[in-house]
C-alpha positions in Angstrom: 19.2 2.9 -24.5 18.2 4.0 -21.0 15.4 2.0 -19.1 13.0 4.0 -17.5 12.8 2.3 -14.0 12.0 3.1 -10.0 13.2 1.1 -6.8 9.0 1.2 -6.1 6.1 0.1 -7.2 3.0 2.5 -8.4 1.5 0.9 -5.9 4.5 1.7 -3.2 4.2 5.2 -4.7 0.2 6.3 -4.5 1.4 5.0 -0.4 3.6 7.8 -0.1 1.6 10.3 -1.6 -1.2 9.5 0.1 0.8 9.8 3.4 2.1 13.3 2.9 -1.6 14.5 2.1 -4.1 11.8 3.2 -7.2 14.5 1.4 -4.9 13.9 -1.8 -7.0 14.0 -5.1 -6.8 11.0 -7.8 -5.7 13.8 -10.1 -3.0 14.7 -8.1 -1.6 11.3 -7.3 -1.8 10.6 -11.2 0.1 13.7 -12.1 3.0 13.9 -9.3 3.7 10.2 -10.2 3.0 10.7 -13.9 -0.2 7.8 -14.5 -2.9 8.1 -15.4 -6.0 8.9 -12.6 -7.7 5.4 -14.0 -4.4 3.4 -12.9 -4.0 6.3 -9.5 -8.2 4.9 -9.3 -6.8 1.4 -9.6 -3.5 1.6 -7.8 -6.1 3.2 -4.7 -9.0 0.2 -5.3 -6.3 -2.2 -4.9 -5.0 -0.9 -1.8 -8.4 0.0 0.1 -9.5 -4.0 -0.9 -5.6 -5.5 0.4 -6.8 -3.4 3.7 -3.8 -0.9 3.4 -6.1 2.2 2.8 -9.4 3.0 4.3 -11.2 5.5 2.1 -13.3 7.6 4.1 -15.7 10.2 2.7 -15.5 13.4 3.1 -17.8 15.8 1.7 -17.6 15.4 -2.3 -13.5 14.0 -1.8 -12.7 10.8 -0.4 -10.1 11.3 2.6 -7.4 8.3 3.1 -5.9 6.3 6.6 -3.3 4.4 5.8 -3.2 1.1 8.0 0.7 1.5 9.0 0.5 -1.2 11.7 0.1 -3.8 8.8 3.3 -6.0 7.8 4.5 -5.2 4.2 2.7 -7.4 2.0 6.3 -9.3 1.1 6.8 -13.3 1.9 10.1 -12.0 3.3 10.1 -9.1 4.9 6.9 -10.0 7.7 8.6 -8.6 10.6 8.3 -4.7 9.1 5.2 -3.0 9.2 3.7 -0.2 6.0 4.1 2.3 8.6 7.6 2.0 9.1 8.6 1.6 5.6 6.7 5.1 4.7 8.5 6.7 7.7 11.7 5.8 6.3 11.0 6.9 2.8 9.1 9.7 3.5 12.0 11.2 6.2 9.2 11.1 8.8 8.6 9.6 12.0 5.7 7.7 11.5 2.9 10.4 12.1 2.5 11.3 8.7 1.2 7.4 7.9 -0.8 7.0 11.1 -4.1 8.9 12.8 -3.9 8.5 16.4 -7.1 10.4 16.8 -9.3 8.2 14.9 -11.2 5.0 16.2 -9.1 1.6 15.5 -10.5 -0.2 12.6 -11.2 -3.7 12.3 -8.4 -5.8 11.0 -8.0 -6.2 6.7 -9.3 -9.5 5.2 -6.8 -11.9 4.3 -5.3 -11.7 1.3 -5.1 -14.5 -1.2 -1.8 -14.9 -1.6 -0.7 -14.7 2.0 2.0 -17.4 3.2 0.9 -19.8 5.8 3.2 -21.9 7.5 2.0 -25.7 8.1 2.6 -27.7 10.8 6.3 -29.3 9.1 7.2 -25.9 9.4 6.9 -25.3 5.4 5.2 -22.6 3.8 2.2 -23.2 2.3 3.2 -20.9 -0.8 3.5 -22.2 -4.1 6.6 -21.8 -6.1 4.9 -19.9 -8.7 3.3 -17.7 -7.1 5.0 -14.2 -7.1 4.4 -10.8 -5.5 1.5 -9.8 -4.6 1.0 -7.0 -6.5 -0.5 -7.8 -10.1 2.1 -7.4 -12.7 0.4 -4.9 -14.6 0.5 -2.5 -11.7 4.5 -2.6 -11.0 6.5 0.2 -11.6 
């Protein structure tokens, strides 16, 4: 028996499709990456409340900005930004995830689960805690 499995998370994937086509419909994110448009709904809700994506209205369609100058939401791997990661995967350099022409936008809130550092040195971050994406939504 063959698992089905990807290297990336739904989550990792709605990021890419959403930076080749920032206009990209829930419908088509769903069927490109095979979900269903209530998780592509989901996989979008979590991102635009983690600060990733700004959903901006436009006309009936929502219209995307991905926030590429944010660090990848992994305890380990801080000093890489979203923006960089999409560029690699998506064979671009980096202006397919970013909009210089629109306005800078205030910074995301914090996320729960983010690691602080105290002032030992130690991370704040429980043991138990795992990635920040909710299990349910992993690939």
């Amino acid at each position: 028996m063959v698992d089905n499995w990807t290297f990336l998370t739904n989550h990792a994937r709605v990021l890419l499709c959403i930076a080749h086509d920032p206009g990209v419909s829930l419908r088509d994110i769903a069927a490109s990456l095979g979900i269903t448009e209530r998780s592509a709904y989901s996989i979008v809700t979590d991102l635009a409340k983690a600060g990733y994506v700004v959903k901006q209205k436009d006309g009936r369609r929502n219209r995307y900005q991905i926030q590429a100058h944010l660090p990848l939401p992994e305890p380990t791997r801080h000093d890489r930004t979203v923006g960089e990661v999409l560029a690699l995967l998506a064979g671009t350099d980096g202006s397919a995830a970013t909009d210089a022409d629109r306005p800078h936008l205030p910074p995301p809130p914090a996320r729960q689960n983010a690691t602080s550092v105290t002032p030992s040195g130690k991370s704040s971050r429980p043991e138990t805690i795992g990635q920040v994406l909710p299990a349910g939504n992993r690939a």
